[in-house]
Every structure is written in C-alpha cells, then in structure tokens.
C-alpha positions as a printed Julia matrix, in Angstrom:
168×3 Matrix{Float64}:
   0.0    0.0    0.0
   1.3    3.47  -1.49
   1.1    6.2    1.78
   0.61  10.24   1.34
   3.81  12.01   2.38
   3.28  15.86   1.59
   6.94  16.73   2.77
   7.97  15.6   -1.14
   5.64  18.01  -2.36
   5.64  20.71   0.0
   5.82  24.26  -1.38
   4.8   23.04  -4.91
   2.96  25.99  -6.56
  -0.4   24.04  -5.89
   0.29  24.11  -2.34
   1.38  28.23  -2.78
  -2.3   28.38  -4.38
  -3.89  26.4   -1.91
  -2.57  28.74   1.23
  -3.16  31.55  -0.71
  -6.74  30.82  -0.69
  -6.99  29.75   2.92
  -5.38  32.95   3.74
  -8.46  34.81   1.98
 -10.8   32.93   3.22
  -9.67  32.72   7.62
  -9.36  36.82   6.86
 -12.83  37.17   5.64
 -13.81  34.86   8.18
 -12.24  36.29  10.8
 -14.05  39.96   9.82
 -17.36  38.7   10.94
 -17.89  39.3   15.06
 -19.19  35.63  15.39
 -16.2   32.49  15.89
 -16.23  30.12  13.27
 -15.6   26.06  13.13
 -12.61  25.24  10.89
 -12.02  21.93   9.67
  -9.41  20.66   8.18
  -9.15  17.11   7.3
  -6.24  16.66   5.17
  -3.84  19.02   7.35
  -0.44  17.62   7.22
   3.08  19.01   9.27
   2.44  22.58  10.85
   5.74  23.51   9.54
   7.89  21.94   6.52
  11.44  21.94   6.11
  12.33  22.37   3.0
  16.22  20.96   3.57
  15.04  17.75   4.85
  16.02  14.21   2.46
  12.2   14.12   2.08
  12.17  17.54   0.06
  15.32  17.52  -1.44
  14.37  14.16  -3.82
  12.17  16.36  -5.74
  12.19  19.51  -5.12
   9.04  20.68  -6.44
   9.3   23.54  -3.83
  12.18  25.18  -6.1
   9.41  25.87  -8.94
   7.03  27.13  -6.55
   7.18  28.51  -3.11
  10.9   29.11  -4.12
  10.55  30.86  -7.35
   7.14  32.72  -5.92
   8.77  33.96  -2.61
  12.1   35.54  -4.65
   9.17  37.65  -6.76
   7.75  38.83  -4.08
  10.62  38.95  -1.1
  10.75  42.74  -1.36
   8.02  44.17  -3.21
   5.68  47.39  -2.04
   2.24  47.61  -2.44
   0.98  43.88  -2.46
  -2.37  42.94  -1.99
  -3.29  42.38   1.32
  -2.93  38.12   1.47
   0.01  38.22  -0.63
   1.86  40.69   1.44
   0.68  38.57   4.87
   1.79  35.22   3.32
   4.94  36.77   2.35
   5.12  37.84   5.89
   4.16  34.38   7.26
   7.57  32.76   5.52
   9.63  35.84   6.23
   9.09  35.98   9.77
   9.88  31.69   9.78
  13.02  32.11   7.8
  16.19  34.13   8.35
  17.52  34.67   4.85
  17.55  31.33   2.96
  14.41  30.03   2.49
  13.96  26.7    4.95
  11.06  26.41   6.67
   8.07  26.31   4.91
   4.13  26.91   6.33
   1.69  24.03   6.41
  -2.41  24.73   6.49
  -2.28  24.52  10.05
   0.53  26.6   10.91
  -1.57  29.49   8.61
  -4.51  28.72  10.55
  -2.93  29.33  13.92
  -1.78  32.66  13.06
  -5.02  33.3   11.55
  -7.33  32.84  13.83
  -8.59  34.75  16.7
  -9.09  32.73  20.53
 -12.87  32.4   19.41
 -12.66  30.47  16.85
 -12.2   26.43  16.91
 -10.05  24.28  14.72
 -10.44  20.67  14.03
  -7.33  19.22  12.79
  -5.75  15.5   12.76
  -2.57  16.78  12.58
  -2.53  17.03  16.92
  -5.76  15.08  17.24
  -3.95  11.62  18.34
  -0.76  12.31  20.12
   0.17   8.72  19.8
   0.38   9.08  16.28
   1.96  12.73  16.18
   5.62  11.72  15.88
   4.77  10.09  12.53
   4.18  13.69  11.59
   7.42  14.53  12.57
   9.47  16.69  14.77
   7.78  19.6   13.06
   4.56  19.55  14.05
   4.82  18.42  17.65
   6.89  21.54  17.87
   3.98  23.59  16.63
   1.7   21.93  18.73
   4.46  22.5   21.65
   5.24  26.23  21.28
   2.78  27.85  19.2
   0.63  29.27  21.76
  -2.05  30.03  20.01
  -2.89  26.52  18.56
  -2.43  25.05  22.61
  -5.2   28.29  23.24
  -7.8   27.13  20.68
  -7.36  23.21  21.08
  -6.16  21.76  17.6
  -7.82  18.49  19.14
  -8.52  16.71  15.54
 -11.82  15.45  14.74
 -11.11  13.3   17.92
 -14.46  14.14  19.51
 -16.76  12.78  16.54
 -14.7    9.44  17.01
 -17.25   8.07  19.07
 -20.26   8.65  17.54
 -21.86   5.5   16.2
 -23.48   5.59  12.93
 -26.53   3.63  13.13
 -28.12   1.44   9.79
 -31.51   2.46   9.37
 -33.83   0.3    8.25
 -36.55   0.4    5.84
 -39.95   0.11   6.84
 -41.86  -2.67   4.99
C-alpha cells in the first residue's frame, strides 16, 4: 500500500495556491464578530522543512514557493494576502528560504481565541511523531494553537453511525 507524504511536495505551486486561498478565506472569516468552526481534514506538518532528504528528492518547492517567494521577497504595495503570506515565511526564515508553512501553521496565526479548529494533525498524540518533529513543535510552542485546542476530529470518534432500516 502506497502512503501520502506531503513533505515531497511541499511548497509546490499548488500548495502556494492552496494557502493563498486559505489565507483569503480565515481573513474574511475572521471579519465577521461571530467564531467560526474550521475543519481541516487533510492538514499535514504545521511547519515543513524544505532541507530535509524528504524535500530535497524532488524539489518541487524550487518551482514554486521558491521561485514565488524571490518575486515577491521585497516588493511594495501587495495585496493584502500576498503581502501577509509573504510575511508568514519571512518571519519563519532568516535569509535562505527553509522552513516552509503548512495549512495549520496558517490557521494558527489566523485565527482569533474564538474560533475552533479541528485538525488531525494534533488530534492523536500517539500518532503525532509520525508527523514529525515539526509539528509536535507547533503543537508545543505555538501558543495560540495550545489556546484554541487543535484536538482533531477526535471528539466525533465516538459517535456510532446507526443502519436504518426500511420500513416494509
């Protein structure tokens, strides 16, 4: 059986696409008084690094977060989610470009204390260091995502889906 890693694709310009939208959509989200649910069920790593073996084999990262980060590194007068993204990887990297933001990681920053997040990327800390070193340190330090409880869809776990039958 074939398994999912996303660090091989991580920062492919799909994935640069992909946060770009989430970014637009937590800040619209997050202009409305009332907290929102967010749930994510395909979150991966909070945080990817993009010098890791995993990375390196194929690089998609170079032609996209790479090449889309040196365009926009030091230009004025962005539009508001491009300049925040850009932001987002500045303030994670010192220079070279390493580190690279996952869904979740974006969402933390995003989101006010109101708001909820469902994510399996913390929901099963037996499983978490399969996710690697990256994202228990998110879920470690990041003090926002230990604030709003990134607890996975842990709490549906136990509901029990019952058959219905038909009526004759």
């Amino acid at each position: 059986m074939l398994s999912y890693q996303h660090i091989y694709h991580a920062g492919n310009m799909a994935d640069v696409q992909k946060h770009l939208w989430l970014i637009c959509v937590l800040d619209y989200l997050t202009k409305k008084d009332k907290p929102f649910l967010w749930i994510d069920t395909h979150a991966g790593r909070g945080l990817y690094d993009l010098t890791a073996p995993e990375a390196q084999k194929i690089k998609e990262y170079e032609s996209g977060i790479l090449k889309f980060y040196d365009g926009i590194k030091d230009a004025k007068d962005l539009p508001a989610p491009l300049a925040r993204y850009r932001d987002f990887i500045k303030n994670l990297n010192k220079g070279t470009l390493t580190k690279y933001p996952g869904s979740a990681y974006l969402a933390a920053k995003i989101m006010r204390p109101t708001d909820k997040a469902f994510t399996p990327m913390t929901c099963i800390k037996g499983i978490l260091p399969a996710f690697g070193k990256n994202a228990q340190e998110l879920y470690q330090l990041d003090h926002a995502v230990r604030r709003w409880g990134f607890r996975g869809l842990n709490p549906y776990s136990s509901h029990n889906t019952q058959t219905r039958r038909r009526a004759d």
